[in-house]
KOLTITOR-65480 format. One line per 2 residues: number of its first residue (from 1); their letters; for each residue x, y, z of C-alpha. Coordinates in nm, 3 decimals. Layout:
NUM = A = X/Y/Z | ...
END
This chain:
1 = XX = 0.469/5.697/6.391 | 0.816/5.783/6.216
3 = XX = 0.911/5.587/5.900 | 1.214/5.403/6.125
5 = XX = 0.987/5.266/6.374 | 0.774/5.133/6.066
7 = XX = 1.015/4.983/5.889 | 1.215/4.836/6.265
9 = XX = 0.816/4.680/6.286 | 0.763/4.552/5.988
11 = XX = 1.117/4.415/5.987 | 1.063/4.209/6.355
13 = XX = 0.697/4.105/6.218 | 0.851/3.972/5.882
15 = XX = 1.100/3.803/6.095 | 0.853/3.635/6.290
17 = XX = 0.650/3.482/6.040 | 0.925/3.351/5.840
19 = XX = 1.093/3.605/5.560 | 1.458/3.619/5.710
21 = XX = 1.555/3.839/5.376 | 1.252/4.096/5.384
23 = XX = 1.363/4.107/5.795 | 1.709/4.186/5.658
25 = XX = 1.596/4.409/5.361 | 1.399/4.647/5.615
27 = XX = 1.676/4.668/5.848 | 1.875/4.772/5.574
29 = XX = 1.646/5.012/5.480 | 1.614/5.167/5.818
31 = XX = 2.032/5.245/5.792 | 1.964/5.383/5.470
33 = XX = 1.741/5.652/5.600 | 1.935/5.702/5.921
35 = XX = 2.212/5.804/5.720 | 1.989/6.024/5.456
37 = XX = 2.029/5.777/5.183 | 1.788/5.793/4.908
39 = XX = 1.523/5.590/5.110 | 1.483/5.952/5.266
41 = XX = 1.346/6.112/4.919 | 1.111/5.784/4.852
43 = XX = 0.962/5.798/5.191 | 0.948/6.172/5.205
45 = XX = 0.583/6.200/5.223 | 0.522/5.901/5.475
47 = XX = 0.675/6.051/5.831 | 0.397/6.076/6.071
49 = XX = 0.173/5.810/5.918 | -0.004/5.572/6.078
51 = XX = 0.159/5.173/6.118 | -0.144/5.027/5.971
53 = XX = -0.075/5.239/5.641 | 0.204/4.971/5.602
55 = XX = 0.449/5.179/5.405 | 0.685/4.906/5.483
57 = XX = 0.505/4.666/5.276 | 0.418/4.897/5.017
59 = XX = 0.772/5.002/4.891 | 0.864/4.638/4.917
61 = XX = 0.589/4.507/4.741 | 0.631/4.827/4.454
63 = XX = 1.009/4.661/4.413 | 0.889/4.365/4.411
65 = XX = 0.638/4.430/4.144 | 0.938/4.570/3.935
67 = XX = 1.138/4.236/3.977 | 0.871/4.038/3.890
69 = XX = 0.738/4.230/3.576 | 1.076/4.123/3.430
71 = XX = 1.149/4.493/3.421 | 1.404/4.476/3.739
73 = XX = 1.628/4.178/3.580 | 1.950/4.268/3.808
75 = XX = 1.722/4.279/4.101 | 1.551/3.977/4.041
77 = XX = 1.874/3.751/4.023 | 1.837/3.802/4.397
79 = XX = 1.474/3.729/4.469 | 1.363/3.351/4.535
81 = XX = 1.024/3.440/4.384 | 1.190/3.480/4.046
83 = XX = 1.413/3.204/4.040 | 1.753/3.415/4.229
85 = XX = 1.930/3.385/4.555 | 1.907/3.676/4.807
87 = XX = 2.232/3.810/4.928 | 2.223/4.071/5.155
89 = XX = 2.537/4.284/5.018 | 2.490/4.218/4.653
91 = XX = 2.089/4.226/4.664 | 2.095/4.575/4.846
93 = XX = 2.307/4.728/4.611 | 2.073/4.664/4.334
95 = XX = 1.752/4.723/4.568 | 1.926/5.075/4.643
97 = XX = 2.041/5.157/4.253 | 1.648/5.074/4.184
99 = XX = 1.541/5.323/4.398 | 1.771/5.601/4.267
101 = XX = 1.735/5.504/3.929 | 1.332/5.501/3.961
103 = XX = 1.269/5.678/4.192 | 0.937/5.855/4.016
105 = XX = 0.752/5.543/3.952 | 0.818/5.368/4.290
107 = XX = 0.733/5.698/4.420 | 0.412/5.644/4.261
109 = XX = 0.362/5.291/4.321 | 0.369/5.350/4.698
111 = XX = -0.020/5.517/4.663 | -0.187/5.223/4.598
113 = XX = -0.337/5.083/4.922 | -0.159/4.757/5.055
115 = XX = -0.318/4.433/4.913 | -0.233/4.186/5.180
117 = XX = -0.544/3.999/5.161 | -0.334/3.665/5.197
119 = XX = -0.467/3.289/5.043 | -0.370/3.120/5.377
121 = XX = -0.655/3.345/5.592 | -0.879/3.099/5.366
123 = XX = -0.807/2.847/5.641 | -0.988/3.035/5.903
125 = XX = -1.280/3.115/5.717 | -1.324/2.795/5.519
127 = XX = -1.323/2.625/5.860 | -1.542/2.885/6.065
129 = XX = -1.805/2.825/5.822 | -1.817/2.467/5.845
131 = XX = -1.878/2.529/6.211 | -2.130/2.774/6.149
133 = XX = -2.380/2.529/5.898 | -2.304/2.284/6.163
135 = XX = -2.535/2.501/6.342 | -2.706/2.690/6.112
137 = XX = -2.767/2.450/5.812 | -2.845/2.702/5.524
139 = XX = -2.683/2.806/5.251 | -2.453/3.059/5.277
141 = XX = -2.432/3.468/5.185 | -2.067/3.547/5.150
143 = XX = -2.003/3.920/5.178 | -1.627/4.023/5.238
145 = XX = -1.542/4.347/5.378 | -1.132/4.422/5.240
147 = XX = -1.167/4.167/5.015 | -0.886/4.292/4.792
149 = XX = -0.890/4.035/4.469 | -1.180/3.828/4.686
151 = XX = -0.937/3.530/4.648 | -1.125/3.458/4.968
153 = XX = -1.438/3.437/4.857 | -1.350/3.096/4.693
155 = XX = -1.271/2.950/4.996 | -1.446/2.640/4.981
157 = XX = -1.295/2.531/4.626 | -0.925/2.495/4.856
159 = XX = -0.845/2.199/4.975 | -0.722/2.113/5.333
161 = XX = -0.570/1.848/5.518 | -0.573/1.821/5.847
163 = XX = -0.521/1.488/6.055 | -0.596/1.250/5.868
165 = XX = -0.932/1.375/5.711 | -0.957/1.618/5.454
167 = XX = -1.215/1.873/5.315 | -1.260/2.065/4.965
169 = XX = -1.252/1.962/4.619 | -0.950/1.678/4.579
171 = XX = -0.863/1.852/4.251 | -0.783/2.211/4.413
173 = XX = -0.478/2.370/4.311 | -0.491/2.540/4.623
175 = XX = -0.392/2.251/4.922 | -0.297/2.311/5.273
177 = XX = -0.106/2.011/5.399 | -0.149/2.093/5.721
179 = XX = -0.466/2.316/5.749 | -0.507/2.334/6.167
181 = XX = -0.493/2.150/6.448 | -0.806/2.045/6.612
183 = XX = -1.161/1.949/6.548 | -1.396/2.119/6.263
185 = XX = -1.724/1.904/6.137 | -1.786/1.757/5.786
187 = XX = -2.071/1.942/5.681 | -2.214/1.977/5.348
189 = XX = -2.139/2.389/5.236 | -2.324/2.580/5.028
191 = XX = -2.210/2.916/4.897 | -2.495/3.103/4.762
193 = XX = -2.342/3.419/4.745 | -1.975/3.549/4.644
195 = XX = -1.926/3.924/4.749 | -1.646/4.164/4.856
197 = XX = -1.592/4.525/4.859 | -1.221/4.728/4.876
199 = XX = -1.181/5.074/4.831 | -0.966/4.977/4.532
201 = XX = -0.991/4.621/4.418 | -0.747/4.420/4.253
203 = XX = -0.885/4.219/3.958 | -0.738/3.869/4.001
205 = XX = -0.858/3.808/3.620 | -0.602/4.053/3.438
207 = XX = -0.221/4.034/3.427 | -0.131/4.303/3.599
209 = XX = -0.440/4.247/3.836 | -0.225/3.895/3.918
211 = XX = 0.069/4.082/3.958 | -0.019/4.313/4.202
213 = XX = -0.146/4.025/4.447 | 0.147/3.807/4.396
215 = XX = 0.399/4.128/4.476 | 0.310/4.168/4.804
217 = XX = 0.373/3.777/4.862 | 0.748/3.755/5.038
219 = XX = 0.944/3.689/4.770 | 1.137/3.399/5.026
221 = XX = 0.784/3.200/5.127 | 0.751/2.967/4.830
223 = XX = 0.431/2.819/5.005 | 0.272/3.114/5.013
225 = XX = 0.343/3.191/4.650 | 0.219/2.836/4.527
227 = XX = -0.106/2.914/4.736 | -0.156/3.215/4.566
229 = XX = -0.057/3.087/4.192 | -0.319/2.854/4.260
231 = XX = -0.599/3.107/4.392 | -0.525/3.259/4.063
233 = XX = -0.637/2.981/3.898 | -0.960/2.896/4.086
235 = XX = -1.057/3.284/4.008 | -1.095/3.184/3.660
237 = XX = -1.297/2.954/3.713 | -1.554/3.073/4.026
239 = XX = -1.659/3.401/4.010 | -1.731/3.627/4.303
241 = XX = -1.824/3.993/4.241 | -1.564/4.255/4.433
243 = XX = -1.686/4.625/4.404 | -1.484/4.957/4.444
245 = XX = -1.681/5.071/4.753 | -1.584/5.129/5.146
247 = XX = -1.707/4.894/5.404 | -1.953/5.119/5.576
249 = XX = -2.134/5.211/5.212 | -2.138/4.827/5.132
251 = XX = -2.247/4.701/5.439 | -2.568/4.964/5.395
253 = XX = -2.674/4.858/5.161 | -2.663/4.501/5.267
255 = XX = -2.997/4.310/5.337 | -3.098/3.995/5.511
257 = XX = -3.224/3.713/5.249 | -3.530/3.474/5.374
259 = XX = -3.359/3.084/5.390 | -3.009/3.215/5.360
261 = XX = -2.790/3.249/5.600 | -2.551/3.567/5.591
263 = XX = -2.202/3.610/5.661 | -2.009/3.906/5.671
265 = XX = -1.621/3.796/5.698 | -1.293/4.023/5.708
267 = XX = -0.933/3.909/5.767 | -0.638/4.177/5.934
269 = XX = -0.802/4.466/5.760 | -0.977/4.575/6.059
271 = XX = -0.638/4.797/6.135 | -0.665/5.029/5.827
273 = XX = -1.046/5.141/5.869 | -1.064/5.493/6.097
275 = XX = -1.210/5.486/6.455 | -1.532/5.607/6.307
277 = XX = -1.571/5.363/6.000 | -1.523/5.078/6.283
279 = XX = -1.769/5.238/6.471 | -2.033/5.271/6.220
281 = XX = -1.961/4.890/6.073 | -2.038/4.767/6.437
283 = XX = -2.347/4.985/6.453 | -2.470/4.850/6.111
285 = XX = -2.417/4.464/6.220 | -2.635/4.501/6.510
287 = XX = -2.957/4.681/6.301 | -2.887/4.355/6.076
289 = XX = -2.849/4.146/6.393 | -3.201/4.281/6.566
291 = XX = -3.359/4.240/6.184 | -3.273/3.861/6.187
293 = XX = -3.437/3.596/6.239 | -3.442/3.176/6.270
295 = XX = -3.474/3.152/5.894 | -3.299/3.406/5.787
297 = XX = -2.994/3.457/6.025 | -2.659/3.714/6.070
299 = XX = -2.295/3.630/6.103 | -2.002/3.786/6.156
301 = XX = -1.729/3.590/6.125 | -1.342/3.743/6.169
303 = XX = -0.968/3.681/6.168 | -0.788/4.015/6.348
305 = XX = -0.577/4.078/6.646 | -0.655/4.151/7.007
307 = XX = -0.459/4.295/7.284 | -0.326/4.034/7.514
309 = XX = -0.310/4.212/7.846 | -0.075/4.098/8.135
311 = XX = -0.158/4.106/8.528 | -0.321/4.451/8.431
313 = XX = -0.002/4.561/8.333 | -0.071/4.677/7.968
315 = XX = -0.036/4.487/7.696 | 0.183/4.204/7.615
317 = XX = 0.144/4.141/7.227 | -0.148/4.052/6.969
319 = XX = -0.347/3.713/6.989 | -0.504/3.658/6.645
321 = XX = -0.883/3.518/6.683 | -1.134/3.368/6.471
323 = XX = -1.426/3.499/6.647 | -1.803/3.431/6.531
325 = XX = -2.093/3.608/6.624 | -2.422/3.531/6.512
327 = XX = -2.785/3.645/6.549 | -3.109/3.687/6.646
329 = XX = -2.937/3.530/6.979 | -2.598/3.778/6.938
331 = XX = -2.420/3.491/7.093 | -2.029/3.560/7.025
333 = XX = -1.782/3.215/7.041 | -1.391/3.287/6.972
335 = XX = -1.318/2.978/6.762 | -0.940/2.932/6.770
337 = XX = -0.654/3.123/6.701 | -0.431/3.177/6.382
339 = XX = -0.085/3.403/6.278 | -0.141/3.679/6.079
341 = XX = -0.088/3.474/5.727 | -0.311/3.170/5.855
343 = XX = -0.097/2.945/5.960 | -0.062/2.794/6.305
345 = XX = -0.420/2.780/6.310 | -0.576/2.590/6.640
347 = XX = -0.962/2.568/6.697 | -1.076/2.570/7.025
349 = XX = -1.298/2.274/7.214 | -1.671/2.355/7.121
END
């Protein structure tokens, strides 16, 4: 894919999920390298790339970084997550003399693999596992495949509300006022296990470990930010153990546990693993799946988007799904239906 139909993607998808100014910003950015602006010489290694590498998100996450670290102050005067206004004139200028003016270390920036591993996804997880030990009343293995800061993995100490009844600790600094629509159980959760794996985790702990997570938040979605500001916070307190490894490795080396059960979760990440990593990952789940047993049970539990196909006609768009499977029966139940960030999440009638 060429960087202008990246960035013209990114732009409609950060349109449609509520960041008018990053919509703006990318369009912007997409005239810029039309014309052979300096966008050109950032993005000159990133023509040809895949859409899943997000370069979009990258370079505005890597100026977003800047204008957060305090670094960026004329540039931050125009970002919402740092107490500015965006203007569209006025904020590109000083996006654009960023880029010229620093241009090595955004350059440099743009290597690090995206960290979109977003607090509202929690939603979908926190609530597929309730439906899960409804079932399967054990306590639970948590491994995390993309887990990025495993912000995630603390799922259960968020709150959510969600007609009238409401489910985590009442203290959480983490609430979702309007968690889904639909019916999940009341079960009692137990989280055994905390574990993720990224092939370069961010540590939610350190400073710049916050940073990174919070600058690939849209500066212009102050829910999202205070959702993440509060993840931050739980981190300190629960810990959950994210190693440095790729998903195939980790889930090899993964074992069933007698009384447990085990869950292997992943939220949109599924689109930056290669054919064959998918491949294997599947193939791995079902040894694990033919290993387990009554007492000491599989599940694979998943937020990621499906092709919705029309009259045979191709396809018409992404559905996102929370789909479980779980074994010894390898029964598979799609649970409801989420946008990419979590929200607009709607379980289906059991």
């Amino acid at each position: 894919m060429d960087v202008v139909e990246a960035l013209q993607r990114q732009a409609t998808a950060c349109e449609d999920l509520g960041s008018p100014m990053y919509a703006e910003l990318l369009r912007l950015l997409v005239d810029d390298y039309e014309v052979g602006g300096v966008s050109v010489e950032v993005l000159a290694e990133y023509e040809g790339r895949s859409f899943g590498e997000a370069i979009g998100l990258r370079l505005l996450a890597a100026v977003h970084s800047m204008a957060l670290s305090g670094t960026a102050p004329e540039l931050a005067s125009f970002y919402p997550s740092t107490g500015g206004t965006w203007d569209p004139v006025l904020g590109w200028e000083a996006f654009e003399q960023l880029l010229q003016s620093r241009l090595g270390e955004v350059r440099s920036l743009l290597t690090q693999p995206p960290q979109t591993n977003e607090v509202g996804r929690s939603a979908a997880l926190y609530g597929g596992l309730l439906q899960l030990v409804e079932a399967v009343p054990l306590p639970v293995r948590l491994f995390e495949i993309g887990a990025s800061g495993g912000l995630n993995l603390r799922a259960d100490r968020y709150r959510y509300v969600a007609d009238g009844t409401s489910y985590g600790p009442a203290d959480s600094p983490v609430v979702f006022e309007t968690a889904w629509s639909g019916q999940v159980p009341s079960v009692e959760l137990r989280i055994a296990e905390r574990v993720g794996c990224d092939i370069a985790p961010v540590n939610p702990l350190t400073p710049d470990g916050a940073l990174t997570l919070t600058s690939y938040v849209w500066p212009d979605m102050p829910d999202r930010l205070a959702r993440l500001r509060g993840a931050l916070e739980v981190a300190h307190e629960v810990p959950a153990d994210v190693r440095p490894e790729d998903a195939v490795s980790f889930l090899n080396g993964l074992e069933l546990a007698e009384g447990h059960v085990t869950v292997v979760w992943h939220s949109i990440m599924w689109q930056y693993l290669r054919r064959p990593d998918r491949s294997a990952i599947q193939a791995r789940l079902a040894d694990l799946g033919a290993q387990a047993t009554e007492s000491a049970p599989l599940a694979h539990l998943s937020l990621e988007p499906h092709a919705v196909m029309t009259h045979g006609r191709g396809t018409d768009g992404y559905e996102y799904r929370v789909d479980l499977q779980t074994w010894p029966t390898g029964k598979t139940r799609s649970l409801g239906t989420a946008a990419p960030h979590g929200q607009d999440l709607i379980w289906r009638a059991s």
